[in-house]
C-alpha positions in Angstrom: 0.0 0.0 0.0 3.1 2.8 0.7 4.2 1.7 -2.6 0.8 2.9 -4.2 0.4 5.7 -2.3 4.0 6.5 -2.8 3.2 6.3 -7.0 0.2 8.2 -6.9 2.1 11.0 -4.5 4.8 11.3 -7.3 2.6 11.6 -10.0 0.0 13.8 -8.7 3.1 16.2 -7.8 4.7 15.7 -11.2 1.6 17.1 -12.8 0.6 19.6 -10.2 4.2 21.3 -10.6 4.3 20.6 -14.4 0.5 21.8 -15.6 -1.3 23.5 -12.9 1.1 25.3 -10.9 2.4 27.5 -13.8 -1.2 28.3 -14.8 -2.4 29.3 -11.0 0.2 31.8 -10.7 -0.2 33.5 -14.1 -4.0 33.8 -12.9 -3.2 34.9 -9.4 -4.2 32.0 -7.6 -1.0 31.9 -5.5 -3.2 31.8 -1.9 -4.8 28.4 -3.2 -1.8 26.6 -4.3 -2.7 23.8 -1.5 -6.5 23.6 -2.8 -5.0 22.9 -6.3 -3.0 20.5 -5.4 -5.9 18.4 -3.8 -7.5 19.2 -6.6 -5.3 17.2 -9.2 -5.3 14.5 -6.8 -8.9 14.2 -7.6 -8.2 14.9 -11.5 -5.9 11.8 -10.7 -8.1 9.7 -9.5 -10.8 10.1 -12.2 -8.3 9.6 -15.1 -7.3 6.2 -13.4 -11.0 5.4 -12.9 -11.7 6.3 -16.8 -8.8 4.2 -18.1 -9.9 1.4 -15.9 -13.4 2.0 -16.8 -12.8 2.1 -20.5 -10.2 -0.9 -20.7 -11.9 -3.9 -18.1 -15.6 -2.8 -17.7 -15.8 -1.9 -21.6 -14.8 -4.9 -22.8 -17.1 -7.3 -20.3 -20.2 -5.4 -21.7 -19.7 -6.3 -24.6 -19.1 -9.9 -24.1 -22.0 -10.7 -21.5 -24.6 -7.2 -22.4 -28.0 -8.0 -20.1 -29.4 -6.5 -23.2 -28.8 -5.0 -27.2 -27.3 -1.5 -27.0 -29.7 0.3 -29.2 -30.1 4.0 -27.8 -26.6 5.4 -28.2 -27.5 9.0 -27.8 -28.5 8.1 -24.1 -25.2 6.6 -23.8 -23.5 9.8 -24.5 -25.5 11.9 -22.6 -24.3 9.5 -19.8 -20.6 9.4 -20.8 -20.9 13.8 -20.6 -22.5 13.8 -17.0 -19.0 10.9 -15.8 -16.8 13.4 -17.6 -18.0 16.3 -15.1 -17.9 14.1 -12.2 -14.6 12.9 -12.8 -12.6 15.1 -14.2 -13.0 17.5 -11.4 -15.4 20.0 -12.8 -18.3 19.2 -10.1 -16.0 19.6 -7.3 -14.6 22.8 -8.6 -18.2 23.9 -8.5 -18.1 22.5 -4.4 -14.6 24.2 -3.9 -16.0 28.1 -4.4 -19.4 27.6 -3.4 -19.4 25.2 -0.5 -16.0 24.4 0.9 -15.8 27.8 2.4 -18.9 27.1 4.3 -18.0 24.0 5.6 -14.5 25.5 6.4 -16.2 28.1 8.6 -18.3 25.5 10.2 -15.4 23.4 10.9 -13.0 26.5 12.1 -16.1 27.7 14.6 -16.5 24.0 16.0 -12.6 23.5 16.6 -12.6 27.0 18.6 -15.5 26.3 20.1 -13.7 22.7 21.7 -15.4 20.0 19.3 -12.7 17.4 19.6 -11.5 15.9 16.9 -12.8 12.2 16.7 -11.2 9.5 14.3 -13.3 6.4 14.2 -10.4 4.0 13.7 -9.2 4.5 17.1 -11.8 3.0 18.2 -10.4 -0.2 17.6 -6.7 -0.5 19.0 -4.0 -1.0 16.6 -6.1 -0.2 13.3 -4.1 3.0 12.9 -1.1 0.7 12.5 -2.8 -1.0 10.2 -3.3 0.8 6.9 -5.7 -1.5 4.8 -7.9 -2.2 8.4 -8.2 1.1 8.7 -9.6 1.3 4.9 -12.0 -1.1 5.0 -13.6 0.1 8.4 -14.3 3.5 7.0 -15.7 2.0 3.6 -18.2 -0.1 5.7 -19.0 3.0 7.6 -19.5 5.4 4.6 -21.5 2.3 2.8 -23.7 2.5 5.7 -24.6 5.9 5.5 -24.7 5.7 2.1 -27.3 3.0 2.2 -29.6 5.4 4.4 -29.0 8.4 1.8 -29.9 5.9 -0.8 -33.4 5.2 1.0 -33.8 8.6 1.6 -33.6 9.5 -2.0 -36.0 6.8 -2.6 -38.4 7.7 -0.1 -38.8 11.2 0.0 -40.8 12.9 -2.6 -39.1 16.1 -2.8 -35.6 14.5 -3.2 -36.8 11.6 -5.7 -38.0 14.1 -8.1 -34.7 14.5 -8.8 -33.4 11.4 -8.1 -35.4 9.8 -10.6 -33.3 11.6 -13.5 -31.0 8.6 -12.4 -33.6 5.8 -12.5 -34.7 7.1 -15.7 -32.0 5.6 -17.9 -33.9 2.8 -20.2 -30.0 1.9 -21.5 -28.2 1.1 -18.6 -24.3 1.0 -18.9 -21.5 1.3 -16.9 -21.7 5.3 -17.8 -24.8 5.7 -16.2 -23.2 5.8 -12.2 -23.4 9.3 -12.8 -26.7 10.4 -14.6 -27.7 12.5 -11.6 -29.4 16.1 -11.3 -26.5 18.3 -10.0 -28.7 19.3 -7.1 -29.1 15.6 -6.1 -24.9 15.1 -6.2 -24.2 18.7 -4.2 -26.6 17.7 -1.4 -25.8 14.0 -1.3 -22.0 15.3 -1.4 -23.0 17.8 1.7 -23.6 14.6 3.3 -20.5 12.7 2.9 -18.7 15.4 3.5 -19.8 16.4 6.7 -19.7 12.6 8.2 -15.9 12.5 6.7 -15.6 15.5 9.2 -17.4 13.6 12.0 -15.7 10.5 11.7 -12.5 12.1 11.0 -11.2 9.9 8.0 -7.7 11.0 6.4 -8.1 13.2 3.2 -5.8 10.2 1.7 -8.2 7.6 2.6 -11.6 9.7 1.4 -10.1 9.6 -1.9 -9.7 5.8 -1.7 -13.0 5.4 -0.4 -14.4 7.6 -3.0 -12.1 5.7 -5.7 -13.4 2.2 -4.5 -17.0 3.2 -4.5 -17.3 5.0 -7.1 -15.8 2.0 -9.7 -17.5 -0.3 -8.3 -20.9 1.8 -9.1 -19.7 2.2 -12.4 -19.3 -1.7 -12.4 -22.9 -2.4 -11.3 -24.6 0.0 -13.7 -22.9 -1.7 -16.4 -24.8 -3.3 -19.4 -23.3 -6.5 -17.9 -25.6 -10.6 -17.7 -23.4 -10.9 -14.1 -24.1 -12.0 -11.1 -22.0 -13.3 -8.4 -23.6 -16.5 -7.2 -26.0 -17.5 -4.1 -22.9 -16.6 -1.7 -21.7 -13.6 -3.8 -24.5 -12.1 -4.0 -25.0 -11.5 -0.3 -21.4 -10.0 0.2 -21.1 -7.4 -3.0 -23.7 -5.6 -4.7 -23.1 -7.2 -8.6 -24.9 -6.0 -11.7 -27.5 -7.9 -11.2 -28.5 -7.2 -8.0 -28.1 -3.4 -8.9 -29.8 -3.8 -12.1 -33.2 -5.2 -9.9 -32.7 -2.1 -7.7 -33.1 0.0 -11.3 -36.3 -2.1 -12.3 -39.4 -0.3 -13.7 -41.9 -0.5 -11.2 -39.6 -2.6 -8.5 -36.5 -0.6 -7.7 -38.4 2.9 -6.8 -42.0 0.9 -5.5 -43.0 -0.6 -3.0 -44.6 -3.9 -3.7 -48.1 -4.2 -4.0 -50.2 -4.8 -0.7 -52.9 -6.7 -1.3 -56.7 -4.4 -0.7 -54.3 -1.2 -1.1 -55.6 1.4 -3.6 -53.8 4.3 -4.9 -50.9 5.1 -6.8 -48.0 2.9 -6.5 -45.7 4.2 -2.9 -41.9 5.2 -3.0 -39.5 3.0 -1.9 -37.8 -0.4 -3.8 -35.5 -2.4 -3.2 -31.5 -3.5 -3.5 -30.4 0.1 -2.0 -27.0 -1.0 -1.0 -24.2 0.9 -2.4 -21.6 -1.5 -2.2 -22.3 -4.2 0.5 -26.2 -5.9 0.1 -25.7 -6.3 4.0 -28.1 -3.4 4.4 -30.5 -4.6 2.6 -30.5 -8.0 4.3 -30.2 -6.3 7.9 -33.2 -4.0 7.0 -35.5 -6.3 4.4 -34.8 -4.0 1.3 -33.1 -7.1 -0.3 -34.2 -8.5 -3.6 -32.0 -11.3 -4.6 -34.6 -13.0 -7.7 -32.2 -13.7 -10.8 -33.4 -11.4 -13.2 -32.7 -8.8 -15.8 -35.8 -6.9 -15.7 -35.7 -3.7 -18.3 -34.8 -0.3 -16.7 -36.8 2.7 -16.3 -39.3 4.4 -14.1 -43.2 3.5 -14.7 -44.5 7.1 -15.5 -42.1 6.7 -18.9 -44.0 3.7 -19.8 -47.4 3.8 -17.9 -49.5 7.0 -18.7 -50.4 9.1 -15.8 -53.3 12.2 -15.8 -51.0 14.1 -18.1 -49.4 11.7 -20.3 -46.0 10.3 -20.0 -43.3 12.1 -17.9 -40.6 13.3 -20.0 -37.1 13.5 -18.3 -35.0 15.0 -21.0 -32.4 13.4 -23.9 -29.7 16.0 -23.5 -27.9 17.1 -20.1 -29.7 20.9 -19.7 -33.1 19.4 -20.8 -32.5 16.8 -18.1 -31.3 19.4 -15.8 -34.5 22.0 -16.0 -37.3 19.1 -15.7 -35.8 18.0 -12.8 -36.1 21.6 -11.0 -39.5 21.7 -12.1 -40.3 18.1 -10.7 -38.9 19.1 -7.4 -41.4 22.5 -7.5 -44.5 20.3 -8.7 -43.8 21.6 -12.4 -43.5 18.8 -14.2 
């Protein structure tokens, strides 16, 4: 693990000092030569998920596809909202318009005598122990994350524009990040303030973040996978994902018999990475099948017609602000 951390360091530097340093100064951003250097860190990260992304996951999907690839625009809308994400642009978004805040939140809470609490020493020795330390703060984030999930799923206000996400009909492994930008900055909010609370390394987050966030793209990929009776209960596959994405399963709860109405949020398979959630709290779905994508108001009429979510990103964008204020 130093070894990899030591690689990363070197290269991150390499191209800090090289590309971004040079252009800071010449813009006068001298005062946040520390912020940029984070910052290609992250820039770091996503090219290494993008090449990994493009050169295993690519390749699979082709081989084993759940389904025929036959809406390629969709697929490139996709492939334009994991650009942002990745290369940085969404967080340079966070960096003027919410770090600052946090910052000051932080700074007040310091002065004010809020320890600082690391949830690895909890447990004594894991400090020592680089890789221990890892995987206890991916469980932890994974189990927030599974709650955030639900949340999404369950509140109306948020799943208006969470369902910009569920409303891919082509899934691939592109389609991780198909959210409304709203939807990523609060969720983001989130993780951000329980790194804070749990007080995680910054070296770690990005790890965690890493780890997560290729796996995601790994389970929203056009993939016929699943990892087996056992498997299935320890990593969230394709499969299992794919049932959380469902038309009329992933985002519903299932039909009570003498209940009227229109269909209630909720669904199924909300774990991020581990389907231990799901299991502990009876969201798990674990039937072998490759169900086609969607949400129900694409395909099933409502009182005005089907709901249209957008083909191109700022179409996307604006319906979702008018779903969240009862618009659309």
């Amino acid at each position: 693990m130093d070894a990899l951390i030591d690689a990363f360091g070197a290269a991150q530097l390499w191209l800090f000092e090289a590309i971004l340093q040079p252009l800071m100064f010449q813009a006068g951003w001298g005062n946040f030569l520390e912020d940029g250097y984070n910052a290609m860190g992250w820039f770091l990260v996503g090219l290494i998920q993008l090449v990994v992304m493009v050169a295993l996951i690519a390749p699979l999907q082709r081989l084993w596809p759940a389904e025929p690839l036959t809406d390629r625009r969709a697929v490139r809308v996709d492939i334009l909202y994991t650009l942002i994400h990745r290369l940085g642009l969404v967080r340079v978004v966070l960096f003027f318009a919410v770090d600052p805040l946090f910052d000051e939140l932080f700074g007040h809470l310091r002065v004010a005598g809020w320890p600082t609490w690391h949830l690895d020493e909890l447990w004594p020795g894991v400090t020592d122990q680089p890789w221990v330390s890892l995987v206890l703060y991916l469980v932890a984030f994974d189990f927030v994350g599974y709650w955030v999930h639900r949340a999404q799923h369950q509140s109306d206000r948020w799943w208006a524009l969470h369902s910009l996400h569920h409303s891919q009909r082509q899934m691939t492994m592109w389609s991780d990040n198909r959210n409304h930008l709203l939807d990523d900055l609060i969720g983001d909010c989130i993780m951000v303030l329980v790194a804070q609370l749990i007080g995680i390394a910054p070296g770690q987050f990005i790890a965690v973040v890493a780890i997560t966030q290729l796996s995601e793209n790994f389970q929203h990929a056009n993939l016929r996978w699943w990892f087996g009776r056992v498997g299935e209960r320890l990593w969230v596959s394709p499969r299992f994902h794919r049932m959380h994405h469902a038309i009329g399963v992933g985002h519903e709860f299932p039909a009570v018999p003498g209940r009227s109405g229109p269909p209630v949020l909720g669904g199924c398979n909300f774990g991020v990475l581990l389907p231990w959630w799901d299991m502990l709290f009876g969201t798990a779905n674990f039937e072998v099948a490759y169900l086609p994508t969607g949400v129900r108001d694409q395909v099933e009429p409502g009182p005005h017609g089907l709901r249209d979510y957008g083909r191109g990103f700022w179409a996307q964008q604006w319906l979702g602000l008018r779903r969240l204020f009862g618009q659309g």
